[in-house]
C-alpha positions, 0 to 999 in steps of 0.5 A: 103635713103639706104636699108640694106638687111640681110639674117641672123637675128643673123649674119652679113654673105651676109649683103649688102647696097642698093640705090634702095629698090627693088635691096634689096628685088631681092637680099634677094629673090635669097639669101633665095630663098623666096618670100614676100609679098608686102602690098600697103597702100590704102590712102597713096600708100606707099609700106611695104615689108615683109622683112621689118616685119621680120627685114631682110630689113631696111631702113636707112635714109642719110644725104642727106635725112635730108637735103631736105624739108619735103614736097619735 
């Protein structure tokens, strides 16, 4: 999975491609100079970055993403 980090939500200026999620979310925070929120989801433990509520950091599934099995 890639993560697309975007500081402007209406330019492509400082738009950058990461591997890691939490790279993305260390360069939005030294960019803007904002801190976000991380919301933990109880049962599934699955993580949502304030960045992501606001379309600054979006997820972006691979090829090599499809092709392994769902339960892996």
């Amino acid at each position: 999975m890639k993560y697309i980090a975007k500081p402007y939500l209406n330019r492509n200026a400082g738009m950058k491609e990461f591997d890691d999620i939490e790279k993305a979310v260390k360069y939005l925070e030294d960019y803007t100079g904002y801190k976000m929120d991380v919301d933990v989801n109880r049962k599934t433990k699955e993580r949502n970055y304030g960045w992501e509520l606001c379309g600054k950091l979006m997820r972006v599934k691979t090829q090599s993403d499809s092709e392994r099995p769902a339960n892996a």
